[in-house]
PASEBA-1860 file (N, C-alpha, C; in nm, 3 decimals):
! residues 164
1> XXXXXXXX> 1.828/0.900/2.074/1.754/1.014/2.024/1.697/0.985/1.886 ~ 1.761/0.910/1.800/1.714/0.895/1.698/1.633/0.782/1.688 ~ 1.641/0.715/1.729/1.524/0.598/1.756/1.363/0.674/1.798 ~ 1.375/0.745/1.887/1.268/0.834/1.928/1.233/0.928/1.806 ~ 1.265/0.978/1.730/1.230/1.047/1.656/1.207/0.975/1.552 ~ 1.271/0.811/1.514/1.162/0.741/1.413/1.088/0.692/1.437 ~ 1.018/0.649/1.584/0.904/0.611/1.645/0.787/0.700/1.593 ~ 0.855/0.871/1.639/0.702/0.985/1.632/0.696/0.990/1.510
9> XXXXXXXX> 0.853/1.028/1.421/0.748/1.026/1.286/0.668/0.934/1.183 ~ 0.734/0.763/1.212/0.639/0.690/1.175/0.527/0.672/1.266 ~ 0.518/0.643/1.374/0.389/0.663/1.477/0.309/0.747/1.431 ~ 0.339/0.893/1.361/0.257/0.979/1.342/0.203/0.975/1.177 ~ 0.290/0.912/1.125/0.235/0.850/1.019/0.108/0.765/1.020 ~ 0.101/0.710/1.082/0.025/0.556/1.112/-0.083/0.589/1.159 ~ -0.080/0.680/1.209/-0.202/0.781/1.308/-0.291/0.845/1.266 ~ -0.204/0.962/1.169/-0.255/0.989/1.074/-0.317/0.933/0.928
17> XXXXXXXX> -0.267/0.811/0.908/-0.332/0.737/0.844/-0.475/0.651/0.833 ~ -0.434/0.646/0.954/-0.571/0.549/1.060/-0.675/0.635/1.067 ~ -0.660/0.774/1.097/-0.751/0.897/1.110/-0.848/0.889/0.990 ~ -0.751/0.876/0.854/-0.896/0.890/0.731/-0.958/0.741/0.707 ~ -0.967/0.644/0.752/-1.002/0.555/0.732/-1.195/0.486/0.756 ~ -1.225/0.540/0.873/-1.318/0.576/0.899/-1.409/0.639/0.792 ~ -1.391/0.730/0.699/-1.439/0.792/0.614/-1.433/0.742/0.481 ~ -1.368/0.623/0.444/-1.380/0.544/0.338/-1.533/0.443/0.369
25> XXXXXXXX> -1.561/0.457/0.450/-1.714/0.339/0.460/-1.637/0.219/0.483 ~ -1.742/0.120/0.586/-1.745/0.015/0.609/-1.780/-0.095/0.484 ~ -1.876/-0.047/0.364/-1.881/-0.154/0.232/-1.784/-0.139/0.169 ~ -1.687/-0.018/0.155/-1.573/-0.054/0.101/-1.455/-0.109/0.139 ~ -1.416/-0.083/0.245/-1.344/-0.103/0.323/-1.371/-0.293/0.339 ~ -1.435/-0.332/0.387/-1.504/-0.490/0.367/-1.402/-0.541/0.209 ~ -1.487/-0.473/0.081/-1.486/-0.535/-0.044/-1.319/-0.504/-0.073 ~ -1.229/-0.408/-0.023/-1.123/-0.413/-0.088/-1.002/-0.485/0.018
33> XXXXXXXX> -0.990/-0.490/0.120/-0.951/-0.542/0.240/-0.837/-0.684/0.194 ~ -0.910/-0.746/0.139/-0.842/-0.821/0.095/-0.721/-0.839/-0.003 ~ -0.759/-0.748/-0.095/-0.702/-0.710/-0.225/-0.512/-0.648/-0.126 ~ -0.578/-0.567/-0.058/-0.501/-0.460/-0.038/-0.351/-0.589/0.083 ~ -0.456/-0.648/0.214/-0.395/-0.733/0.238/-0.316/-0.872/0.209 ~ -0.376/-0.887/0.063/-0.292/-0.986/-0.058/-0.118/-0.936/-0.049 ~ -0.177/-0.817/-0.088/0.001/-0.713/-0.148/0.055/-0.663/0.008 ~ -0.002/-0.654/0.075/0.052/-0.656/0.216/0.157/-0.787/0.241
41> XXXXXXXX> 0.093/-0.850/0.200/0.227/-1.005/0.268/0.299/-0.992/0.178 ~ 0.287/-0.964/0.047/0.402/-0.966/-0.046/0.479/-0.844/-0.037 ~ 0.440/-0.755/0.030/0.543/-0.674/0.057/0.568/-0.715/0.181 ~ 0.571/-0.799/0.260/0.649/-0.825/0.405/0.768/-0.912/0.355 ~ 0.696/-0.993/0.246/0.793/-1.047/0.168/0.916/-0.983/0.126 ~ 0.876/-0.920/0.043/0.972/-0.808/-0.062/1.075/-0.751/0.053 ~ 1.043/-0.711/0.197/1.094/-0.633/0.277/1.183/-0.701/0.333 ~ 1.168/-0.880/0.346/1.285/-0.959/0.423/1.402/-0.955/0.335
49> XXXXXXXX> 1.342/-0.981/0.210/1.433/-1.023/0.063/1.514/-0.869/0.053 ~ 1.473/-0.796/0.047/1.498/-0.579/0.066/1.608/-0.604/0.151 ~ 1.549/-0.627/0.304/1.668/-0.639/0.381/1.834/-0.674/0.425 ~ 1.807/-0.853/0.341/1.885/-0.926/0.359/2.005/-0.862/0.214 ~ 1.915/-0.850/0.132/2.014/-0.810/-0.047/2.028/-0.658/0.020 ~ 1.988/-0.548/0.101/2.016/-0.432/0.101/1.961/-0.348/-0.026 ~ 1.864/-0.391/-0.063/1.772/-0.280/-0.205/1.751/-0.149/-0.130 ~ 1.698/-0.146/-0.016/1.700/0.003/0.049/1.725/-0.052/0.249
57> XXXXXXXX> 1.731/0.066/0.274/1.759/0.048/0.432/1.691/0.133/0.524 ~ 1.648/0.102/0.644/1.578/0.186/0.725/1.704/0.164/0.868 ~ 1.752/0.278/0.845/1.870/0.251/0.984/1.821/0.268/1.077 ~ 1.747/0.318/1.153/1.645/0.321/1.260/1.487/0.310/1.253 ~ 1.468/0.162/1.276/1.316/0.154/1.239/1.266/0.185/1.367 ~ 1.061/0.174/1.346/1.065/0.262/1.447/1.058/0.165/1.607 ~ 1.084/0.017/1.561/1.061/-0.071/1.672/1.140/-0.191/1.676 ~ 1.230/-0.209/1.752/1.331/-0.307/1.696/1.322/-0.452/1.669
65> XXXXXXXX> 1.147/-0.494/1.740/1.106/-0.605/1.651/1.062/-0.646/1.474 ~ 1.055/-0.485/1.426/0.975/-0.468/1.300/1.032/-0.442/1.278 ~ 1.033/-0.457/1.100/1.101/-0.367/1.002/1.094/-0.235/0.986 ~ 1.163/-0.173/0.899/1.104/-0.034/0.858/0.988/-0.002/0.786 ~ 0.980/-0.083/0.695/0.842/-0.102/0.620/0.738/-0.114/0.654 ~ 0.714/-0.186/0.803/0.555/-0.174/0.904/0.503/-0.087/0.905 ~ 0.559/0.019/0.918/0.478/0.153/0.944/0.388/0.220/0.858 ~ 0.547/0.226/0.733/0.449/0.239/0.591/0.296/0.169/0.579
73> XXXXXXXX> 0.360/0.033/0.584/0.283/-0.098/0.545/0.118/-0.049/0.605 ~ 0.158/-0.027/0.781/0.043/-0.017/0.812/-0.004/0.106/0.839 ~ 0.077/0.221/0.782/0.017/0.322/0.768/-0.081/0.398/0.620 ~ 0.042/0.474/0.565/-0.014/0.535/0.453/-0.031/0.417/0.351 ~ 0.052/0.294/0.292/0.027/0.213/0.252/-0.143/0.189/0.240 ~ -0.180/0.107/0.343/-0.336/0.063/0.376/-0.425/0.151/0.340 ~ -0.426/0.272/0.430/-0.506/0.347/0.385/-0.495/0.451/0.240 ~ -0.391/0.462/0.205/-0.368/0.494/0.070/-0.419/0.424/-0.068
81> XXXXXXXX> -0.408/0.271/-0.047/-0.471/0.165/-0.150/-0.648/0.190/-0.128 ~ -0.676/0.172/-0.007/-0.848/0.165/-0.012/-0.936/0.266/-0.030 ~ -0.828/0.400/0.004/-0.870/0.525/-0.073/-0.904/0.471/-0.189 ~ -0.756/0.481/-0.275/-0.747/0.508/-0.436/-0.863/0.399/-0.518 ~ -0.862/0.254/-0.414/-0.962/0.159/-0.448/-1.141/0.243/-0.454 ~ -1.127/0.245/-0.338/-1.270/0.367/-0.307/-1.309/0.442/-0.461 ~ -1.220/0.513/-0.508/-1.241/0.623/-0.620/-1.231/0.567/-0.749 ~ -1.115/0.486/-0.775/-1.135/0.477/-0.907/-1.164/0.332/-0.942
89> XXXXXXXX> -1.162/0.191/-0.861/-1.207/0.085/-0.889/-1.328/0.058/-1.012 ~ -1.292/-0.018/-1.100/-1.349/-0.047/-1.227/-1.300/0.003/-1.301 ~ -1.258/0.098/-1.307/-1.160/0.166/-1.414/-1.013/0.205/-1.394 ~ -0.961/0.071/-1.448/-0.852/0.024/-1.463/-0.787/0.157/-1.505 ~ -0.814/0.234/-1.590/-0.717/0.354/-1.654/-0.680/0.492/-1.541 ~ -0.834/0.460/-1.480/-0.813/0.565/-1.365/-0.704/0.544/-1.269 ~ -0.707/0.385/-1.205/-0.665/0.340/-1.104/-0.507/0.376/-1.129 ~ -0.480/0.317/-1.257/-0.342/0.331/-1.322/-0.295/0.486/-1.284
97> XXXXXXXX> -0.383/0.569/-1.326/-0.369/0.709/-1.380/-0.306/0.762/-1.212 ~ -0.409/0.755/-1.139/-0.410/0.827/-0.978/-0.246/0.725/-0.925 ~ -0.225/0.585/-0.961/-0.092/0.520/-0.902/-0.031/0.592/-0.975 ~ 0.002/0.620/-1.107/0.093/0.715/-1.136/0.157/0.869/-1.124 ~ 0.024/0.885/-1.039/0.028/1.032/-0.962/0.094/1.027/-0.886 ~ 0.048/0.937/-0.741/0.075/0.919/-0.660/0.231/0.881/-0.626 ~ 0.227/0.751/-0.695/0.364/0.648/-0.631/0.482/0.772/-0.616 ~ 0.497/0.829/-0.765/0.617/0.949/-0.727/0.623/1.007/-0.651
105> XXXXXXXX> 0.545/1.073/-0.556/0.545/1.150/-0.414/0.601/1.082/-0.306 ~ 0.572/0.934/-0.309/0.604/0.867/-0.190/0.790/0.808/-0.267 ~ 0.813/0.811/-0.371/0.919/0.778/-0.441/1.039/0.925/-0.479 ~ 0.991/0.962/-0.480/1.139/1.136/-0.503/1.093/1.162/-0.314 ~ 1.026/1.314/-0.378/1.028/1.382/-0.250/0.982/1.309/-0.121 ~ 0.924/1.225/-0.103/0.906/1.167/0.067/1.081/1.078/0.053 ~ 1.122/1.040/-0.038/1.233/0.951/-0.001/1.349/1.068/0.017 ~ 1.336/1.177/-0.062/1.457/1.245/-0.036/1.422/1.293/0.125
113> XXXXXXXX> 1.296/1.384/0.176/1.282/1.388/0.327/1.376/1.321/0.406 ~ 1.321/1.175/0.398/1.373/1.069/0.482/1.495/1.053/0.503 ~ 1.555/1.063/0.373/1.704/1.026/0.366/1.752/1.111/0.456 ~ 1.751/1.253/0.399/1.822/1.384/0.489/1.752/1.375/0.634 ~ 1.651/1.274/0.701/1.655/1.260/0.796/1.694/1.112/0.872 ~ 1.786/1.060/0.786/1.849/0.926/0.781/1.732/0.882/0.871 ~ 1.623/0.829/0.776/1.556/0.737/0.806/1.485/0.622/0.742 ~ 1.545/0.639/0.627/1.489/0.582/0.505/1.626/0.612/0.384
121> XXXXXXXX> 1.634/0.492/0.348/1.799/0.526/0.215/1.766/0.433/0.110 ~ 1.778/0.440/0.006/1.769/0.308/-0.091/1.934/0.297/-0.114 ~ 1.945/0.134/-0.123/2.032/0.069/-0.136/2.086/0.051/-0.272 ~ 2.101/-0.081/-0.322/2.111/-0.092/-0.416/2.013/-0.057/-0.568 ~ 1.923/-0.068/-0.530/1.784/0.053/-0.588/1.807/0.132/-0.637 ~ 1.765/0.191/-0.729/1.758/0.335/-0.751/1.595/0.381/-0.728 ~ 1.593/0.521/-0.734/1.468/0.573/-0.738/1.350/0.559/-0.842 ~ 1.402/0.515/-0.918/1.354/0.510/-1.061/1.296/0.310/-1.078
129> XXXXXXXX> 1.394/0.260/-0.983/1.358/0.071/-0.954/1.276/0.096/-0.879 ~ 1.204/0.153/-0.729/1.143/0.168/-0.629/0.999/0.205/-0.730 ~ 0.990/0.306/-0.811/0.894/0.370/-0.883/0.782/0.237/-0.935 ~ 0.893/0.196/-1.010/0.873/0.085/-1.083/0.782/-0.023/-0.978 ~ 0.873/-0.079/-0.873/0.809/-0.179/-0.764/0.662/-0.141/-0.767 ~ 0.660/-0.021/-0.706/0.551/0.046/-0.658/0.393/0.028/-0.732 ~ 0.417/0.036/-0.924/0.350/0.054/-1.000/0.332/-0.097/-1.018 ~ 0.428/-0.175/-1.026/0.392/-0.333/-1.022/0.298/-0.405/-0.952
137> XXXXXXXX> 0.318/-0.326/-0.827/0.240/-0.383/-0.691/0.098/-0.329/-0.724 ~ 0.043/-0.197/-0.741/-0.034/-0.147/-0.800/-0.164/-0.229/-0.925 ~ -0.055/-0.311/-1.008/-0.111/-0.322/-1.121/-0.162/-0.523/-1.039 ~ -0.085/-0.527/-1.017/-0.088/-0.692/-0.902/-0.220/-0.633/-0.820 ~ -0.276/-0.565/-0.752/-0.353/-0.572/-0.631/-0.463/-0.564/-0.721 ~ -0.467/-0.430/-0.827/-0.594/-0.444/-0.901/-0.625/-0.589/-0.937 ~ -0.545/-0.669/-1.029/-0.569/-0.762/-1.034/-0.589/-0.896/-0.960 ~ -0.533/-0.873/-0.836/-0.604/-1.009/-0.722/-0.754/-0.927/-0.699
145> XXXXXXXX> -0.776/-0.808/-0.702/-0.895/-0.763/-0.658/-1.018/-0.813/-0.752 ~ -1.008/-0.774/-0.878/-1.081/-0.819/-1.018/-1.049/-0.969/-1.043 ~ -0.952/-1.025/-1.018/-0.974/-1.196/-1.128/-1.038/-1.250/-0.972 ~ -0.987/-1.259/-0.843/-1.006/-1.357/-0.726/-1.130/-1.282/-0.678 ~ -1.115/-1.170/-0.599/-1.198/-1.140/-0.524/-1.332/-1.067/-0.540 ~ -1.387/-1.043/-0.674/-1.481/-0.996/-0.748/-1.472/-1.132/-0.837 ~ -1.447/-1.240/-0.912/-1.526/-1.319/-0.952/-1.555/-1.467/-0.851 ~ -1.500/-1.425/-0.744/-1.555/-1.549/-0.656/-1.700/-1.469/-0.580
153> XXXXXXXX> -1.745/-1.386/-0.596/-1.889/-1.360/-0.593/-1.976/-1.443/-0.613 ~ -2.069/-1.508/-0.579/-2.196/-1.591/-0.686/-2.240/-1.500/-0.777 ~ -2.288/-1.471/-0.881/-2.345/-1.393/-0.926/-2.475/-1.496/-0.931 ~ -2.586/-1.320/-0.906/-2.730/-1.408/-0.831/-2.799/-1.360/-0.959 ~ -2.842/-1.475/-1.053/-2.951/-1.480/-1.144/-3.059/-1.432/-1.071 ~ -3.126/-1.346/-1.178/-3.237/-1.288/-1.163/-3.411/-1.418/-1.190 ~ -3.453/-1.389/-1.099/-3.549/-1.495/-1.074/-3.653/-1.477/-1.172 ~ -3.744/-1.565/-1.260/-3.784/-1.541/-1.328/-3.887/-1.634/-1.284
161> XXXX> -4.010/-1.538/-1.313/-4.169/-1.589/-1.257/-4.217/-1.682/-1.390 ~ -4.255/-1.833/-1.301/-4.282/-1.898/-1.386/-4.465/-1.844/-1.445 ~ -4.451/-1.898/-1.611/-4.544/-1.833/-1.674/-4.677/-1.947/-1.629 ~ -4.765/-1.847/-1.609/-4.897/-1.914/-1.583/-5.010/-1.926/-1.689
END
């Protein structure tokens, strides 16, 4: 029973995630993709290393080949970064500003939810270390996005008509 019920509610996570995505545009979606899938492997990373040390626990994930973190990963995660990318990209203070809004929602109240629906627990973690991760990862994606994937652009000199 409980396996089924972390299927629908991450399933329905993921779903619902997938739903606003469409509405971010195809040029953005393209230009940040990468950025976002950079911090994607490093959190698949983070999640084996999570696992094995016990930093937090997902006692019923929603698929017993995956972690608990997939869902996130490929739910609100994804589409949550290319949002926030979408809106405030270039301005670093914004980007900061809206992750600092944000991360806490998915860090107190979505973790307390979870817990009381033993589906999500932090381990050795506290709430306050998770916060932290969160804002790290944050400040990491902006920056693979800006140093790698915005200056490996060509930048196209403007053509200049020779004088006659």
């Amino acid at each position: 029973m409980r396996k089924n019920r972390s299927a629908r509610v991450f399933g329905g996570m993921v779903l619902l995630s997938w739903l606003t995505i469409p509405f971010i545009g195809r040029q953005h979606i393209k230009r940040y993709l990468s950025s976002t899938m950079f911090i994607s492997f490093l959190i698949m990373v983070e999640s084996y290393i999570a696992e094995k040390t016990k930093w937090w626990i997902f006692p019923h994930p929603a698929h017993p080949y995956l972690t608990g973190e997939t869902a996130l990963l490929l739910g609100p995660f994804l589409a949550g970064s290319l949002w926030i990318k979408k809106f405030t990209y270039g301005h670093f203070g914004k980007y900061m500003l809206l992750n600092v809004l944000v991360d806490p929602f998915f860090v107190y109240p979505f973790h307390r939810i979870m817990r009381r629906a033993n589906l999500f627990k932090v381990g050795m973690f506290k709430e306050h270390h998770l916060l932290g991760i969160f804002l790290l990862k944050a400040v990491l994606m902006y920056g693979y996005q800006y140093f790698i994937v915005e200056k490996q652009k060509p930048q196209r000199a403007l053509k200049k008509k020779p004088i006659e």
